[in-house]
N, C-alpha and C positions, 0 to 999 in steps of 0.2 A: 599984492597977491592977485589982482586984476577978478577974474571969473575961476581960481581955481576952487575945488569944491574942499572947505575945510573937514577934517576929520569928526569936530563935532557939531557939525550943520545935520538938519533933519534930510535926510533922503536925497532927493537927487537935485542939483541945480539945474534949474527949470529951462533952460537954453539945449542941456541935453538929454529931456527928455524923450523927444523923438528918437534916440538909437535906442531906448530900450523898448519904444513902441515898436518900432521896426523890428528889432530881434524876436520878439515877444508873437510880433505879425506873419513872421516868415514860418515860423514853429507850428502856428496855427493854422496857417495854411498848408504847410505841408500834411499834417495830419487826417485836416477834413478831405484832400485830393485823396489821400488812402482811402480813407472812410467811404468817398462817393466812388472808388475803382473797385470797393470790396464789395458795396450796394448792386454795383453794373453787373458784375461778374456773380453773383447770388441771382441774379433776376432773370439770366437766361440760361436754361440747361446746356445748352453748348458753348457757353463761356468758360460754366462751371466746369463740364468734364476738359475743355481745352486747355485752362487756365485757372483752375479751381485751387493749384497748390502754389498760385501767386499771393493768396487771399494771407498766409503763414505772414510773408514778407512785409506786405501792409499792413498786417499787424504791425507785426513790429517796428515796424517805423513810429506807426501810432504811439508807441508808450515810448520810444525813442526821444520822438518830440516833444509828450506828455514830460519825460522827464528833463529834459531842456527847460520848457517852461515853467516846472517845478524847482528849477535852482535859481529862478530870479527870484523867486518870493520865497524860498526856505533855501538861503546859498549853504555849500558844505563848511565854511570857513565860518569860522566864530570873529573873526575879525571886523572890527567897529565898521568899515568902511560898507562893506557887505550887507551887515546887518542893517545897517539906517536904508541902504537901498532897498533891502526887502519888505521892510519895512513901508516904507513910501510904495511901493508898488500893492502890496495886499492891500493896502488902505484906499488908495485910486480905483484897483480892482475888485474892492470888496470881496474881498479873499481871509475867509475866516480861519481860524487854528484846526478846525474840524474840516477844513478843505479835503478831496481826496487828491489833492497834489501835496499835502504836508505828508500823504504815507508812502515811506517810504519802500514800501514792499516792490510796486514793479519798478523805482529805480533803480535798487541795489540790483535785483534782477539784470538788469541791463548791463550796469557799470561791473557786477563781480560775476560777470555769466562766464567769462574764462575758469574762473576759480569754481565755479559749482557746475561746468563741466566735469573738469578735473573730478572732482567728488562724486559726481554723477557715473563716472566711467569707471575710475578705479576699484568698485568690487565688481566678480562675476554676475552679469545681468540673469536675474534669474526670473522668469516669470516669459509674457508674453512679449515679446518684441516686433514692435511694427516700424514699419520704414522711418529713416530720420525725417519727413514730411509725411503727413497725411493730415486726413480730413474725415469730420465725422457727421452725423447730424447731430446726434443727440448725446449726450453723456454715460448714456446707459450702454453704449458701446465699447465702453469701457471699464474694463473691470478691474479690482483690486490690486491685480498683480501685475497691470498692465507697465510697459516703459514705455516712456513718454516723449522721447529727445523735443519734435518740436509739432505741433496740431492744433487744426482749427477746427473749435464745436459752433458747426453754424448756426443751430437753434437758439444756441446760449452766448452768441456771440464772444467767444472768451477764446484768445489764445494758453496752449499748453505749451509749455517749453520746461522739460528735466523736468516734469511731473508737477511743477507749481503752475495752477488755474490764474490768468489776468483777465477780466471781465474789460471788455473793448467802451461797451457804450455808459457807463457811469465815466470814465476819462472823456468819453468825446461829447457826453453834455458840457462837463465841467470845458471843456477846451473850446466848444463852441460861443460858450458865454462870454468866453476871454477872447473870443475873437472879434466877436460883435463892440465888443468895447472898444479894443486895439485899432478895430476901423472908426469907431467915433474918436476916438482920441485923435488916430492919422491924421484926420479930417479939421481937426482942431490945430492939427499940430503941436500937444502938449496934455498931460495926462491934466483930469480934470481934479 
């Protein structure tokens, strides 16, 4: 069988661990480059009015990659294979069941956002309707009957998208901490 990895061996054989550091690394990185383009553009008022409705987009990249990184350690397939790998990686990463990558609210979000369009558009919108992009400061700018297609609350750092609130900086702790490790591991070459 040489180096093939048996279905019931624990997690990952250790030869290729590096591609799941690397996958894990490229995810993290892309998220924090959002995160420091959302910081830039927040910190100067004529970024903000220039370029204030790119902020929407890095979001969502943000929980895009947030939820990438959530299917190596909670995969959607119940399959042994899968399992033992997530496995072996929450363990490495000390990534507990109470993690906010085990919830799956803004991945479903992401993955079924065709379908809760769909939902979202199909009765008469009735209330307040503001542009499919904007930007707020505060939440209070928003009121009960508002629609929501997609908004950034910059005080409360939280994407709105079809009226469900994604809080941006509890994901970009949690992804920062997975990044700091992904780089010690890199550096190792092998999860520890």
């Amino acid at each position: 069988m040489g180096n093939q990895v048996e279905e019931n061996q624990l997690g990952i054989y250790p030869t290729y661990e590096v591609f799941y550091i690397e996958c894990i690394l490229s995810a993290t990185e892309s998220a924090i480059n959002s995160l420091e383009e959302i910081n830039m553009i927040l910190s100067h008022s004529k970024l903000l009015k220039e370029f204030g409705l790119k902020i929407i987009d890095l979001s969502e990249n943000i929980i895009n990659q947030a939820g990438i990184i959530s299917k190596y350690f909670y995969p959607p397939s119940n399959l042994k294979i899968h399992q033992l790998r997530a496995e072996k990686l929450r363990e490495s990463y000390q990534v507990e069941d109470s993690n906010i990558l085990e919830n799956r609210t803004f991945r479903n979000h992401i993955e079924h956002f065709d379908e809760k369009l769909d939902k979202f558009l199909k009765n008469s919108i009735i209330g307040d309707v503001i542009p499919p992009k904007s930007l707020f400061q505060s939440s209070v700018e928003i009121n009960s009957i508002t629609k929501v297609f997609k908004a950034f609350v910059i005080e409360e750092s939280k994407l709105i998208s079809l009226n469900e609130e994604i809080e941006i900086i509890p994901l970009m702790k949690e992804i920062n901490r997975i990044h700091d490790l992904s780089v010690e591991f890199d550096k190792a070459g092998r999860l520890s």
